[in-house]
C-alpha angles and dihedrals in degrees: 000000000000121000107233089133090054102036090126093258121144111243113272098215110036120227104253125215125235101272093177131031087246084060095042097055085051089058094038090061097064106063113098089193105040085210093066138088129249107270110222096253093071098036089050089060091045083082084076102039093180078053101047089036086061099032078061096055102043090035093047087057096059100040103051110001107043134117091234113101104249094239086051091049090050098047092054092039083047089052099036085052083044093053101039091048094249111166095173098043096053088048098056090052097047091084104044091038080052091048084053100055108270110142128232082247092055095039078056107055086039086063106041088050101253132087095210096195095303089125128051135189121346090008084068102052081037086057091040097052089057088045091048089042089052102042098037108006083233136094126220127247091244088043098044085047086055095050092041082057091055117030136039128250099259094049083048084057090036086057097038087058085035100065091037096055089043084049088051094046096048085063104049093047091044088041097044086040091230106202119235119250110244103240082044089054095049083057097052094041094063 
């Protein structure tokens, strides 16, 4: 995977701090842990409060009230931040793709660009729809068959929007140079 999100660059867009309670709440809803900090994604967007105010609601759908099961959303977000060269982002999903039951050994080949036998069955053709979407914006008919086997119409869909936010996403973080959180960069360093 290569590093454009890491290069040492200052951000480009700095991530901005609520300066009203409207703002605040924004920011607010998008902590999963209300302990927690604001992680830069989401105060670099702050910048655009409308933006931000739209990238929740459609992210929030996907992320905790979508039809995908959750293992099958991380694989796809963990190849998409592969492919796009997303360091944060791939960063960010490690631990929740690791909650959901991926393996070091699979994280891994995510991350080095294979996938070396560590999936098997509809994971493959899981692995090889995000690679077709991302190459061709398109699927092909045998991969389209084998996810038709396995998913509903609505988590095809799901998938289909899936790949494209996390695509999105991976450009603007490349593109605005969001910096890594630090306990998210020991982990990725790993």
């Amino acid at each position: 995977m290569t590093d454009r999100d890491q290069s040492g660059n200052r951000p480009r867009i700095a991530p901005a701090s609520p300066r009203t309670p409207e703002e605040a709440d924004l920011l607010g809803k998008t902590l999963l842990d209300p302990t927690a900090e604001p992680l830069n994604v989401f105060r670099t967007l702050l910048n655009h409060p409308q933006l931000l105010k739209r990238f929740n609601a459609l992210g929030g759908l996907l992320m905790t009230r979508g039809d995908l099961d959750p293992r099958i959303r991380e694989i796809a977000i963990l190849r998409v931040a592969q492919r796009a060269g997303s360091t944060y982002e791939f960063a960010q999903h490690t631990p929740l793709a690791m909650k959901y039951g991926l393996s070091d050994d699979e994280i891994e080949s995510l991350r080095s660009g294979g996938i070396g036998g560590r999936f098997a069955g509809f994971e493959t053709d899981l692995v090889a729809a995000v690679d077709e979407l991302l190459e061709t914006s398109d699927v092909s008919d045998p991969v389209w068959a084998a996810l038709e086997a396995e998913l509903s119409v609505p988590e095809i869909l799901e998938l289909l929007v899936l790949v494209g936010f996390y695509r999105m996403l991976a450009g603007v973080l490349n593109a605005a140079r969001v910096e890594l959180e630090p306990s998210a960069r020991e982990e990725s360093e790993r």
